[in-house]
C-alpha positions in Angstrom: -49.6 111.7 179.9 -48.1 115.1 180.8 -50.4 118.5 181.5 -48.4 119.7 178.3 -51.2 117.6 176.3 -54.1 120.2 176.7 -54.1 120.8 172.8 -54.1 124.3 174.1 -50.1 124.5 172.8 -51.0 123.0 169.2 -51.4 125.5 167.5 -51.8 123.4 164.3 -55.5 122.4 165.6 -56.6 125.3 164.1 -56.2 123.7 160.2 -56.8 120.4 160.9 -57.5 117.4 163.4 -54.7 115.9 165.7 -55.2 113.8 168.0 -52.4 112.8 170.6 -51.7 109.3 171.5 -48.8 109.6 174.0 -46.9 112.0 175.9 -44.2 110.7 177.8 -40.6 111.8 179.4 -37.7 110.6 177.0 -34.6 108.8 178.8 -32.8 111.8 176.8 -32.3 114.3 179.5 -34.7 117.5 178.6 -36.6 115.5 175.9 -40.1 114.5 175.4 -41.4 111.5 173.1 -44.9 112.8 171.4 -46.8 110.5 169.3 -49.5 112.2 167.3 -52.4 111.0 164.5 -53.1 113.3 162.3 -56.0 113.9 159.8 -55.8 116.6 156.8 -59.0 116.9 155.0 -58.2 116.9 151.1 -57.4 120.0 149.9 -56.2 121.9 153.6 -52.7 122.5 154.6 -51.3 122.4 158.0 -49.6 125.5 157.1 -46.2 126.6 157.8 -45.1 125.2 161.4 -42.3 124.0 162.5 -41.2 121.5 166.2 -38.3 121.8 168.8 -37.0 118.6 167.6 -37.1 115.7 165.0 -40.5 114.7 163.5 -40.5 111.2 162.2 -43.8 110.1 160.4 -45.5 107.3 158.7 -48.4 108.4 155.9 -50.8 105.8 157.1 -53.4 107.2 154.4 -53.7 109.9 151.7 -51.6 111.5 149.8 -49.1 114.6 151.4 -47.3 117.2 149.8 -44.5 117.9 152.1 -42.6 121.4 151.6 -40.0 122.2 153.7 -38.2 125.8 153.7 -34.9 124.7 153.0 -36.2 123.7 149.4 -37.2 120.2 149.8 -40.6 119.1 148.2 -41.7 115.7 148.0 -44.4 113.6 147.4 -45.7 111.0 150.3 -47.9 108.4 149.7 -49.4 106.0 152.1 -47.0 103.6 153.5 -44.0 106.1 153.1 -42.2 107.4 155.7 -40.1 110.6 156.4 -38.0 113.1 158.7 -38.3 116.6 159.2 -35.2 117.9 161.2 -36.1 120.2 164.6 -37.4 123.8 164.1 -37.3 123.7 160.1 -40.4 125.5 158.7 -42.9 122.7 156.9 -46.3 122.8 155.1 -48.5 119.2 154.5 -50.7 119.4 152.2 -53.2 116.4 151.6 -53.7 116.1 147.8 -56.7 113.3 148.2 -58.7 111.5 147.2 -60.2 112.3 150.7 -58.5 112.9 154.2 -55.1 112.2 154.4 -54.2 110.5 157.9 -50.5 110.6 159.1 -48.9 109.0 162.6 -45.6 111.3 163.4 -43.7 111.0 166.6 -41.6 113.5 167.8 -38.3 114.5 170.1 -38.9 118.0 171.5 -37.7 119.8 174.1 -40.0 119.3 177.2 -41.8 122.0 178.1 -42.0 123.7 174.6 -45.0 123.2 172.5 -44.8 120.6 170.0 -45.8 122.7 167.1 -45.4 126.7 166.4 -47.2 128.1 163.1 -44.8 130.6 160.8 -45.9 133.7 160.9 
């Protein structure tokens, strides 16, 4: 694991729980690989965030509300899957029953942190 993995840079820590599994150099020059758990009690949202690069996730559990800024809403139960292109404003919401737990993995540019609330 890099230093980058302090939790320090995740901002998103302030609205709910992640928990990083890996942090490693990608073979893509300039690129990190980031694998992530995260939990979202019912009811909280992440809040508006966005990465510097592709998020691909998996809903292990829950129910998510997924907006995006570009207009996309969608609904993500467990089992589904979905993309969220670099650096374009998102909000999870888990709907319940109970905490909504979701494994994402991202490409980022190294050195940057792997989430940045809106403001």
């Amino acid at each position: 694991m890099t230093p980058a993995d302090s939790g320090s840079a995740d901002e998103l820590t302030q609205n709910l729980k992640r928990t990083t599994i890996q942090h490693e150099h990608s073979s893509i020059p300039g690129r990190d690989i980031v694998q992530v758990l995260t939990e979202i009690p019912e009811g909280v949202s992440s809040g508006w965030h966005h990465h510097p690069g592709e998020e691909v996730g998996y809903i292990v559990a829950g129910t998510v509300r997924m907006e995006r800024r570009d207009g996309e809403t969608i609904i993500l139960n467990a089992g589904d899957g979905f993309l969220i292109p670099p650096r374009v404003p998102h909000n999870a919401t888990d709907l319940g029953p109970g905490t909504g737990r979701m494994l994402s993995t991202y490409i980022v540019e190294a050195e940057e942190p792997v989430s940045t609330l809106e403001t």
